[in-house]
Z-matrix of the N, CA and C atoms (Angstrom, degrees):
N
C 1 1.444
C 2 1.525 1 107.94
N 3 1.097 2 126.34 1 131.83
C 4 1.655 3 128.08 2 165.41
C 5 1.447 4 109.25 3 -113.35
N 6 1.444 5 122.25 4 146.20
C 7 1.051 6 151.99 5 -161.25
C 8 1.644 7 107.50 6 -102.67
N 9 1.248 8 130.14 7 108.48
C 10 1.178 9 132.68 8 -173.13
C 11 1.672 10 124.70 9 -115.98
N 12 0.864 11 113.79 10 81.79
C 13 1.719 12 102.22 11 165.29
C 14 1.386 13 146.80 12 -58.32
N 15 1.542 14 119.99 13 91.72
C 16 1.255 15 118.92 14 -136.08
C 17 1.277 16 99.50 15 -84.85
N 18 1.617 17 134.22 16 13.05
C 19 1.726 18 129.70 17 -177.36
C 20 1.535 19 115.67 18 40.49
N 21 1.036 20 102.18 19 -154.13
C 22 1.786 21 113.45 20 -145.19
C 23 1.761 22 93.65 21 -112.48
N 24 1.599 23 108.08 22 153.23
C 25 1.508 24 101.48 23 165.45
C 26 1.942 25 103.63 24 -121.18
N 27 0.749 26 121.23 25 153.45
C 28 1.600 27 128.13 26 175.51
C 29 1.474 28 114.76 27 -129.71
N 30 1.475 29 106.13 28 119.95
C 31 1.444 30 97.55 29 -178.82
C 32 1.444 31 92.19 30 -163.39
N 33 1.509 32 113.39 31 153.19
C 34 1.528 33 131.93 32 -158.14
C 35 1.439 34 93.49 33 -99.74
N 36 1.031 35 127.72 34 109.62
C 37 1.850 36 142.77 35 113.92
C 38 1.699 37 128.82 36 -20.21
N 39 1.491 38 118.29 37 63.62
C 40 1.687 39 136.53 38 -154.80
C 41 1.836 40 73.78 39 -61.24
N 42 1.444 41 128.96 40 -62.36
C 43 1.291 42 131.47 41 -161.55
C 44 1.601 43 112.84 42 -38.64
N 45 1.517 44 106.15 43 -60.13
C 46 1.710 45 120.78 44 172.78
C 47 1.114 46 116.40 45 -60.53
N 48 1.876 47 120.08 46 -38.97
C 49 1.094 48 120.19 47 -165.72
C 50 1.554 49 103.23 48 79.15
N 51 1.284 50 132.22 49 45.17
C 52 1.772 51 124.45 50 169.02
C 53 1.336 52 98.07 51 178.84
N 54 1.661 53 87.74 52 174.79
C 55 1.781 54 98.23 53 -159.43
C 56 1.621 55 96.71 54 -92.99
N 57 1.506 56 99.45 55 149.86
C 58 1.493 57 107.08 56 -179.52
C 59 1.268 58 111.03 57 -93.04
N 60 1.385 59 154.08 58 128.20
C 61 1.364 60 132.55 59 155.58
C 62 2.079 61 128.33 60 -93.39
N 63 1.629 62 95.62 61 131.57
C 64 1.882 63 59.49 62 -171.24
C 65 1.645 64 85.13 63 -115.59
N 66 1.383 65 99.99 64 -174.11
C 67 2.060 66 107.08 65 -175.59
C 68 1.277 67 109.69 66 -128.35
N 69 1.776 68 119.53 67 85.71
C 70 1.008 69 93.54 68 154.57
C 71 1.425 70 160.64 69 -19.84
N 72 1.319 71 126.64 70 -39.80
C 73 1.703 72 132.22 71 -171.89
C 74 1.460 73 102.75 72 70.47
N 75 1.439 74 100.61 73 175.42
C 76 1.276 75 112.50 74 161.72
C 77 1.189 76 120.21 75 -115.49
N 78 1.485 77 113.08 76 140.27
C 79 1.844 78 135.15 77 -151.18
C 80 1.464 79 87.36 78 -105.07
N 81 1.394 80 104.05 79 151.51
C 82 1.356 81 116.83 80 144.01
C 83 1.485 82 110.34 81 -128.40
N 84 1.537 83 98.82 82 155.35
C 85 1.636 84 119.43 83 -175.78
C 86 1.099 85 119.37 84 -146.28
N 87 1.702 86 109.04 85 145.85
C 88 1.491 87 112.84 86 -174.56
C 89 1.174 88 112.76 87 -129.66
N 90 1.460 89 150.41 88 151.26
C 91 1.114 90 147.79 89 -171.45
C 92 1.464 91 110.08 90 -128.50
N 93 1.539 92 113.27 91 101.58
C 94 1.647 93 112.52 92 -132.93
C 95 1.824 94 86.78 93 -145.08
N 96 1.470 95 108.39 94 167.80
C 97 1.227 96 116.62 95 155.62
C 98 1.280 97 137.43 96 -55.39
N 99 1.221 98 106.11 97 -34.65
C 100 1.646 99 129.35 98 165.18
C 101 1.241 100 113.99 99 -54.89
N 102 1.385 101 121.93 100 -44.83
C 103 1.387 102 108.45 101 -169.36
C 104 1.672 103 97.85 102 -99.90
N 105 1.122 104 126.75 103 -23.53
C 106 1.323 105 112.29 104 164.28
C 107 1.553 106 120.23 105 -56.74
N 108 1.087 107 136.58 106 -47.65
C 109 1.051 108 150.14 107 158.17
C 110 1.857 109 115.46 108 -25.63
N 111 1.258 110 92.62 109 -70.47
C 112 2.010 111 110.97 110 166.05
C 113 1.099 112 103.56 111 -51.62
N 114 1.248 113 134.40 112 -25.19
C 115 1.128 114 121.05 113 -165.04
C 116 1.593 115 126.85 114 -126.20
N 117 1.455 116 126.69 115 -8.95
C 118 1.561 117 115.41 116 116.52
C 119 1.340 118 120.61 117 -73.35
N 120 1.410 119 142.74 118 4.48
C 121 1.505 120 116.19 119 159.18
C 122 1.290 121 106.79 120 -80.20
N 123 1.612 122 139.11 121 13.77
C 124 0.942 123 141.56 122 -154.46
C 125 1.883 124 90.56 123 -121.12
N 126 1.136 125 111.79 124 -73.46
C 127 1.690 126 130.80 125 -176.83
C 128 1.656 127 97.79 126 -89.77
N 129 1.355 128 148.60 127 -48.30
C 130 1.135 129 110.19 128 154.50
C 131 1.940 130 97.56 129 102.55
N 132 1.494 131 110.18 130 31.83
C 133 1.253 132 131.41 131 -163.61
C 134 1.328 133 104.21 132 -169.75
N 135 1.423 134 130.78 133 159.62
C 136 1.455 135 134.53 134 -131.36
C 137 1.583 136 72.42 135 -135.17
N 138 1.819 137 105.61 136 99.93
C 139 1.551 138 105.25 137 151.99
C 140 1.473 139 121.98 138 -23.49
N 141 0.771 140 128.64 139 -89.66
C 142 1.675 141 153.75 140 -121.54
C 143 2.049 142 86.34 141 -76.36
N 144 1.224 143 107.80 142 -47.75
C 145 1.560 144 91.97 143 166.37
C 146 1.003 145 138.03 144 -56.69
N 147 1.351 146 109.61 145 -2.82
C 148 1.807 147 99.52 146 150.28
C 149 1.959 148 102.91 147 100.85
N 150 1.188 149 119.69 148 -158.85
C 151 0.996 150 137.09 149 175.85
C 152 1.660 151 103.77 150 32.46
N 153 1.738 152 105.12 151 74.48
C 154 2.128 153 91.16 152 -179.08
C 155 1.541 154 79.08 153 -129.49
N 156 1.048 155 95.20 154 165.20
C 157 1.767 156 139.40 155 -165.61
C 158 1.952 157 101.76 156 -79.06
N 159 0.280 158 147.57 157 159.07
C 160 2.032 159 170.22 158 -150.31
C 161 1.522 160 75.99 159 -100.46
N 162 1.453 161 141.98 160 -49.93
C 163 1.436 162 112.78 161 -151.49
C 164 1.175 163 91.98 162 -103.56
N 165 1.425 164 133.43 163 -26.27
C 166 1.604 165 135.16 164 144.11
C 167 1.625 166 125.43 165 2.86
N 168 1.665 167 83.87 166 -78.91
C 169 1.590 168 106.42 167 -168.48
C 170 1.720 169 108.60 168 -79.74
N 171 1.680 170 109.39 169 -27.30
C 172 1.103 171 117.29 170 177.95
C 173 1.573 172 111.16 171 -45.27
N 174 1.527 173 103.20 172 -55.89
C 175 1.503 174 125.51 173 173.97
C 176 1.419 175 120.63 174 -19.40
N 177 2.017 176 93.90 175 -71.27
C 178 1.494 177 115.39 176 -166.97
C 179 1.637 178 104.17 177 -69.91
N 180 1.287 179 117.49 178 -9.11
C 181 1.249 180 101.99 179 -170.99
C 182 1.427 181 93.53 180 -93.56
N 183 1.465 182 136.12 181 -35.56
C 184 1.313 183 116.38 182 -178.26
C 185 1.424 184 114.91 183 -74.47
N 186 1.175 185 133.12 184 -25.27
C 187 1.435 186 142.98 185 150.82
C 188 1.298 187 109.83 186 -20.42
N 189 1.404 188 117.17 187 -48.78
C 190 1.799 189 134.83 188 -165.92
C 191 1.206 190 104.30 189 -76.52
N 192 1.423 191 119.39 190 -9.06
C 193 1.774 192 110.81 191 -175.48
C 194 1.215 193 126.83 192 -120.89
N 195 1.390 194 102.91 193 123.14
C 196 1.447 195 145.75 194 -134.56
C 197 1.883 196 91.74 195 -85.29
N 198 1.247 197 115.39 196 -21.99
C 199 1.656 198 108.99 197 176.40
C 200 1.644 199 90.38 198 -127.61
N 201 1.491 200 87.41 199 175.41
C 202 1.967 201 96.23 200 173.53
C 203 1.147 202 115.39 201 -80.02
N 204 1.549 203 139.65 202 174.79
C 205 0.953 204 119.40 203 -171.43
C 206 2.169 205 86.17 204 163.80
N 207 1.209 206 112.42 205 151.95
C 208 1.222 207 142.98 206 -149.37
C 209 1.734 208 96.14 207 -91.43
N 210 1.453 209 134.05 208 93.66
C 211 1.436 210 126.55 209 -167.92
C 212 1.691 211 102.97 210 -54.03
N 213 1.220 212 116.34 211 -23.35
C 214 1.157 213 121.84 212 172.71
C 215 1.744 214 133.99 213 -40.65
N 216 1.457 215 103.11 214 -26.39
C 217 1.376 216 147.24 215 -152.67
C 218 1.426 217 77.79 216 -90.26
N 219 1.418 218 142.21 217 -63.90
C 220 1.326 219 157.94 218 -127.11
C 221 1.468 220 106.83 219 -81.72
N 222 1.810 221 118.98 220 57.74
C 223 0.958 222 110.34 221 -169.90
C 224 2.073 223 126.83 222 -97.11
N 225 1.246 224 121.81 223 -167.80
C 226 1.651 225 85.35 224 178.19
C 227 1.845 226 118.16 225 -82.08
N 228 0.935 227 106.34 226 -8.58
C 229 1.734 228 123.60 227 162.05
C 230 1.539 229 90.52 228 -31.28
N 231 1.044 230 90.83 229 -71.41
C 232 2.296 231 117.13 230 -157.53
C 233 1.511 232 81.02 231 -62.05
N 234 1.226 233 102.26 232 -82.98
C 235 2.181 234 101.93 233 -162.15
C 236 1.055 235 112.40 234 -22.11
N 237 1.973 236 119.26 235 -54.99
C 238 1.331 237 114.38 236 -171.12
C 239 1.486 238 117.88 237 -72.05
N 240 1.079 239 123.99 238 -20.94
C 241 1.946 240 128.65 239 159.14
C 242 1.698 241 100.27 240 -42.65
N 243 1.396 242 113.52 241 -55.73
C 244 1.373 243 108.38 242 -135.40
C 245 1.616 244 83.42 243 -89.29
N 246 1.287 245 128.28 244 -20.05
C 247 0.997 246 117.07 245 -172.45
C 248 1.921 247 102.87 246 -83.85
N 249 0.929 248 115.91 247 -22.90
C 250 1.802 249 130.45 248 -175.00
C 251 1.667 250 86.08 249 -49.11
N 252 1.760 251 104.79 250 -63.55
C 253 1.226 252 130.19 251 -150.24
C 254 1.789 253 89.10 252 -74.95
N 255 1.186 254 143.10 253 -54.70
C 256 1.415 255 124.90 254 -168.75
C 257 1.699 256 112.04 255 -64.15
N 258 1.272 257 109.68 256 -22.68
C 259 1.368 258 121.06 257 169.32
C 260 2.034 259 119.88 258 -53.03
N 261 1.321 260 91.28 259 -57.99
C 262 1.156 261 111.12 260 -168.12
C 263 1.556 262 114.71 261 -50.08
N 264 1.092 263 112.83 262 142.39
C 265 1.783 264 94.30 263 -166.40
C 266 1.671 265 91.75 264 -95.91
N 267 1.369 266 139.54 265 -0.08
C 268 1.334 267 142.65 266 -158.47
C 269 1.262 268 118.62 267 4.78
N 270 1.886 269 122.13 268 68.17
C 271 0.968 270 126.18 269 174.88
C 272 1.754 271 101.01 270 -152.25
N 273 1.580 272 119.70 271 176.67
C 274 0.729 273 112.74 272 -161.28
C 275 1.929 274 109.75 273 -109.68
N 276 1.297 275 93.53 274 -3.50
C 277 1.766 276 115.32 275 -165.45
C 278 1.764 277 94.80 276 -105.23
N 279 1.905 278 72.50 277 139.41
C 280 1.683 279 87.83 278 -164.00
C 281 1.848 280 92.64 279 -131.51
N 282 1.516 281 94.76 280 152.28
C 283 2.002 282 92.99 281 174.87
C 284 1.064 283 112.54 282 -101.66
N 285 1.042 284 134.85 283 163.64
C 286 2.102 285 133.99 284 -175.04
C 287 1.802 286 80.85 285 -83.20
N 288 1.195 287 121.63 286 -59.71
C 289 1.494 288 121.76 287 -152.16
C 290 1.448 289 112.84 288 -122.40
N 291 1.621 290 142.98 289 118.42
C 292 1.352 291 129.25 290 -149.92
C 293 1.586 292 90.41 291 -77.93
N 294 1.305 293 117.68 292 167.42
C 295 1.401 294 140.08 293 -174.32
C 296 1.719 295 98.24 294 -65.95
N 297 1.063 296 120.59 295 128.74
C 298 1.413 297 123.19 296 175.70
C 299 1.565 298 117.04 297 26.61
N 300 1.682 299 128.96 298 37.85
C 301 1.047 300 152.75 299 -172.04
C 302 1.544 301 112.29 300 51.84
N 303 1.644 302 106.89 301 39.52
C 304 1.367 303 88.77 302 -171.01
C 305 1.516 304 95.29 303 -141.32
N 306 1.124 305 134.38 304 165.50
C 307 1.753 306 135.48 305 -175.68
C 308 1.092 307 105.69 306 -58.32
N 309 1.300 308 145.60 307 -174.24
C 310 1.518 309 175.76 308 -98.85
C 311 1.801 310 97.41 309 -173.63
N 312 1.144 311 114.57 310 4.34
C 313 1.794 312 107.34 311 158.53
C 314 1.718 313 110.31 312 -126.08
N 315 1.295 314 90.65 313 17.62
C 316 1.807 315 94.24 314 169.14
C 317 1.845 316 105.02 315 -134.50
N 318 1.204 317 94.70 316 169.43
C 319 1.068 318 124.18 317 176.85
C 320 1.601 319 127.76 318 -82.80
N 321 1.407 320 142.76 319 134.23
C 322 1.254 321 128.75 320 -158.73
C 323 1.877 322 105.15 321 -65.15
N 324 1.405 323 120.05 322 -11.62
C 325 1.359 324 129.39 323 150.97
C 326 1.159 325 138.89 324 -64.04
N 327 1.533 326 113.57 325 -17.65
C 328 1.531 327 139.74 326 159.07
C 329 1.830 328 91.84 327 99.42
N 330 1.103 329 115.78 328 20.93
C 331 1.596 330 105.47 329 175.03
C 332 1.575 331 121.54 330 -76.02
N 333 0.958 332 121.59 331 154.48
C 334 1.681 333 108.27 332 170.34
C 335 1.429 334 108.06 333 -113.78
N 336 1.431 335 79.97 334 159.56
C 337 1.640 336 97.75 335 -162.80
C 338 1.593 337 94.23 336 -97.83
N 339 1.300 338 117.60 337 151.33
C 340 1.536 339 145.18 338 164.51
C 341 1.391 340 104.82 339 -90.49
N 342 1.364 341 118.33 340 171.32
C 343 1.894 342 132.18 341 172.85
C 344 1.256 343 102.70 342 -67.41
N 345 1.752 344 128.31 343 -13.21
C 346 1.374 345 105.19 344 -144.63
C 347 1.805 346 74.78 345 -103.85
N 348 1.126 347 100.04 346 -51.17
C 349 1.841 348 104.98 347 -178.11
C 350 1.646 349 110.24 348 -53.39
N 351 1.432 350 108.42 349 -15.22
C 352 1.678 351 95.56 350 172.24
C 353 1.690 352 109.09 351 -78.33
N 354 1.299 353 105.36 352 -40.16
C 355 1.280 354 112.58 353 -163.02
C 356 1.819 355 105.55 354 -72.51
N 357 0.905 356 97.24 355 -26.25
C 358 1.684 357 123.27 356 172.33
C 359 2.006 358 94.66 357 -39.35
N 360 1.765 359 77.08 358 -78.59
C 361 1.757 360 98.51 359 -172.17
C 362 1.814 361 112.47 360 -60.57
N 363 1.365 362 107.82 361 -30.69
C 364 1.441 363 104.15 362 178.52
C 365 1.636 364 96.28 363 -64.89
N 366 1.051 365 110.99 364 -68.05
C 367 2.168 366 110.05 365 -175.67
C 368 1.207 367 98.95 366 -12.93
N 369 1.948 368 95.24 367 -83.31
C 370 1.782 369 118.24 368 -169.96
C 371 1.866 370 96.41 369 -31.27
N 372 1.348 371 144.37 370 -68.27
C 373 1.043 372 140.09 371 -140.51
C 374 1.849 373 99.31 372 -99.22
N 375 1.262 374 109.00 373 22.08
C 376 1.912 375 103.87 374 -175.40
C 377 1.103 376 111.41 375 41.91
N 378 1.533 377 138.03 376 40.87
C 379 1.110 378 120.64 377 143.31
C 380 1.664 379 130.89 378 -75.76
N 381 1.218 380 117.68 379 146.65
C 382 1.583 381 122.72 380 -160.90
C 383 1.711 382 100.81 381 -64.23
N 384 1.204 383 113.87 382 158.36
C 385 1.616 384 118.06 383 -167.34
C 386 1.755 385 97.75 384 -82.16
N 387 1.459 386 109.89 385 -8.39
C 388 1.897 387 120.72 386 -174.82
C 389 1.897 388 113.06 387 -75.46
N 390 1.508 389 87.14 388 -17.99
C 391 1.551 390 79.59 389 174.33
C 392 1.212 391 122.38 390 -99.14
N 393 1.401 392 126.99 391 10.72
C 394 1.401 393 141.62 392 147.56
C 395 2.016 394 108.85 393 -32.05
N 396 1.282 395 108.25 394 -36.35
C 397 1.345 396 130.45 395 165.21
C 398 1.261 397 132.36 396 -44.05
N 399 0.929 398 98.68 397 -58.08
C 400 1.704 399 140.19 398 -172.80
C 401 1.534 400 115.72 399 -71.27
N 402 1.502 401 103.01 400 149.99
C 403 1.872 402 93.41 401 -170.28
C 404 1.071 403 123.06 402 -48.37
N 405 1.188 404 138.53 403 106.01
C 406 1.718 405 122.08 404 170.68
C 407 1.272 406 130.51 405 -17.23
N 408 1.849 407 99.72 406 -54.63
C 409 1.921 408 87.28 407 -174.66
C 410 1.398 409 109.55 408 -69.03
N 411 1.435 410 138.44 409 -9.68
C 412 1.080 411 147.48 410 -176.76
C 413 1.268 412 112.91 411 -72.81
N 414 1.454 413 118.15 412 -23.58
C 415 1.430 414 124.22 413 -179.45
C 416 1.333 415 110.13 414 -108.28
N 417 1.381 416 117.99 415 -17.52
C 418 1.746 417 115.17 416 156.59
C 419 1.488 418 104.01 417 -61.75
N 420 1.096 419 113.81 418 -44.13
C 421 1.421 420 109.22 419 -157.32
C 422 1.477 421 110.44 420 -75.09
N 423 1.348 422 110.49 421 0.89
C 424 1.758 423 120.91 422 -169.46
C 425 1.581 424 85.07 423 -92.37
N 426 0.912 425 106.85 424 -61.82
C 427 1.659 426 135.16 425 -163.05
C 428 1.786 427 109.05 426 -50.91
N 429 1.251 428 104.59 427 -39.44
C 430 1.559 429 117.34 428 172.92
C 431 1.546 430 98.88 429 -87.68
N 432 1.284 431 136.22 430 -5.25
C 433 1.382 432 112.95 431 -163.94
C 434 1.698 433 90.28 432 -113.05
N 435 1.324 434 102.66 433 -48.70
C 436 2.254 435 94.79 434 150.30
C 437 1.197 436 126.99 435 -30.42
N 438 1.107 437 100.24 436 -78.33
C 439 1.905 438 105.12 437 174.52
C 440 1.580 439 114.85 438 -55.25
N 441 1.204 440 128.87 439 -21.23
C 442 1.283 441 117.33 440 158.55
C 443 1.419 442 122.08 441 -76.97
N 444 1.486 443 120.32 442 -23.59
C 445 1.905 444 117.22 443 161.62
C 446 1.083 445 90.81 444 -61.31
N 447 1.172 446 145.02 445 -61.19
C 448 1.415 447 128.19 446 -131.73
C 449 2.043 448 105.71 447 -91.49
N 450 1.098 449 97.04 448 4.26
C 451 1.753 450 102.27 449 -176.65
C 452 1.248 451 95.32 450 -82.44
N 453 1.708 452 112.02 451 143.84
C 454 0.894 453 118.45 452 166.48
C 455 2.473 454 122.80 453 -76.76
N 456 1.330 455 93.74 454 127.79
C 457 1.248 456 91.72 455 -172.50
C 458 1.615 457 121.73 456 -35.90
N 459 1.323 458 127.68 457 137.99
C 460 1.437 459 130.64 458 -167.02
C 461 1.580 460 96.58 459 -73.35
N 462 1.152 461 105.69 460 147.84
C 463 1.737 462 111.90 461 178.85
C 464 1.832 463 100.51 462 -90.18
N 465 1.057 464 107.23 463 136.49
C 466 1.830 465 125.09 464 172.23
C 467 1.554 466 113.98 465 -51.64
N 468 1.135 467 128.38 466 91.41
C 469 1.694 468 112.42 467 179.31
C 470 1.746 469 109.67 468 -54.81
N 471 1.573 470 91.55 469 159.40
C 472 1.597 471 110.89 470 178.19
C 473 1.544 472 105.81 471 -30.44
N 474 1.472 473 109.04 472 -65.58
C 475 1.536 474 119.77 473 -175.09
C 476 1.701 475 128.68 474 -52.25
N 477 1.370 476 94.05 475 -20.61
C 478 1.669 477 100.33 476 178.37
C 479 1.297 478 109.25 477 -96.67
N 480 1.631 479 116.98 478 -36.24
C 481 0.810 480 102.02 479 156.59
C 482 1.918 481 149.40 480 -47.61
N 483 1.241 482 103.15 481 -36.35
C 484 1.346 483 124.67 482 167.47
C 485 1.340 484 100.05 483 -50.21
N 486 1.498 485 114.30 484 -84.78
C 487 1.764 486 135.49 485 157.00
C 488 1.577 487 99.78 486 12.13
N 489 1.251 488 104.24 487 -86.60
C 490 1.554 489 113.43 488 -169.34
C 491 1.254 490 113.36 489 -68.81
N 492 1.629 491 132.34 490 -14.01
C 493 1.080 492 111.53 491 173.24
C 494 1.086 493 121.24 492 -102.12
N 495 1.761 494 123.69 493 14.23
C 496 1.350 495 138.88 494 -163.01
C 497 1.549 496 96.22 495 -107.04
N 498 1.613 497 116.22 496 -27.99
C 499 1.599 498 126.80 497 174.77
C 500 1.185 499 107.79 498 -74.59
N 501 1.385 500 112.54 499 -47.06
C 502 1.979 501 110.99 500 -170.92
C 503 1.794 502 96.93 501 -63.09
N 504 1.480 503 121.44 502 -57.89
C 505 1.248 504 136.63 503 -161.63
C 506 1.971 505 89.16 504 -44.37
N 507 1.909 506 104.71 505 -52.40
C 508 1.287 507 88.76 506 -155.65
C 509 1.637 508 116.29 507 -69.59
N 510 1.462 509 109.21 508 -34.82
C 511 1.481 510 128.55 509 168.12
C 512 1.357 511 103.44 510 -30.29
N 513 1.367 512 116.04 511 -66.39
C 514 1.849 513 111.85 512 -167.42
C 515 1.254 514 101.68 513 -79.04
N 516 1.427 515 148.38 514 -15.22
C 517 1.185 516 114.62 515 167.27
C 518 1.495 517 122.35 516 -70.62
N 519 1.429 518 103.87 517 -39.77
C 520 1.720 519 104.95 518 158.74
C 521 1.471 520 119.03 519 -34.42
N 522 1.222 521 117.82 520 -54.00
C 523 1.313 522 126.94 521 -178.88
C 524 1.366 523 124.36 522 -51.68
N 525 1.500 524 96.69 523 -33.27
C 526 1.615 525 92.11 524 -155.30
C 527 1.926 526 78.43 525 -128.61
N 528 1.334 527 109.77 526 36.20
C 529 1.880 528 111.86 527 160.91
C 530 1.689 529 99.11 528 53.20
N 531 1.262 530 131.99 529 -1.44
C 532 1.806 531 102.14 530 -160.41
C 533 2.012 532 100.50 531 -100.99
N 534 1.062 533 93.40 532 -156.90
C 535 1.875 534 96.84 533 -176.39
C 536 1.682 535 93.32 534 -124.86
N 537 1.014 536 133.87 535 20.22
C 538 1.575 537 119.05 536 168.49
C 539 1.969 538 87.79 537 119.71
């Protein structure tokens, strides 16, 4: 969740003749399953693939907020936070090699996943229906770290094999002083 202070707006009233002030507050926002979800049943296109429109993203970001608050407020100051923050994987687990060269919202086929296929994979993997809540990338990253127990171990090619047995071979002869 990030914490946002949406500040003040100022703008002149020609009708009144005086300046208006309004108060943002401070928003909170989450970038969750839930609102992904709300938000292709809304547009009707698979967030996470990318390529959305200014009134798109405008959308998902008010979707993300967790109190009420004035769309008005929603300026690019704010967008670029929330976008810092949808980026951010806010976790502490990292992969040597990305999953089929592709992020933690695709598939080792490079497909993208929708809300309905997460929720799919959360069932399949017993995750609780509460982390629908919860940061998204935090729940890819659960979700990729499942599906990696459950992969079957990669087999050693011919060549590494050799590799490693040309290292062990050389190790113990060190060990044990002889030349082969």
């Amino acid at each position: 969740m990030i914490t946002i202070d949406l500040g003040n707006i100022e703008y002149y009233d020609g009708l009144e003749n005086k300046f208006i002030y309004k108060e943002g507050g401070i928003v909170r926002f989450e970038y969750s399953l839930r609102v992904l979800y709300e938000w292709e049943g809304r547009w009707r296109k698979p967030f996470l693939a990318g390529n959305l429109s200014y009134q798109e993203l405008r959308d998902f970001y008010i979707l993300m907020a967790l109190d009420p608050f004035d769309p008005e407020f929603l300026t690019e100051d704010v967008m670029k936070k929330l976008a810092n923050y949808i980026s951010d994987s806010n976790t502490a687990t990292t992969f040597n090699e990305p999953q089929g060269g592709g992020s933690s919202s695709t598939n080792s086929r490079g497909k993208i996943y929708t809300a309905e296929e997460l929720y799919a994979r959360m069932s399949h993997a017993n995750i609780p229906l509460e982390f629908e809540n919860r940061n998204l990338n935090r729940l890819l990253i659960v979700l990729r770290i499942i599906a990696s127990y459950n992969e079957e171990p990669k087999k050693m090619s011919r060549d590494d094999i050799y590799k490693q047995n040309r290292s062990l071979n050389a190790a113990r002869k060190a060990q044990m002083k002889t030349r082969g």
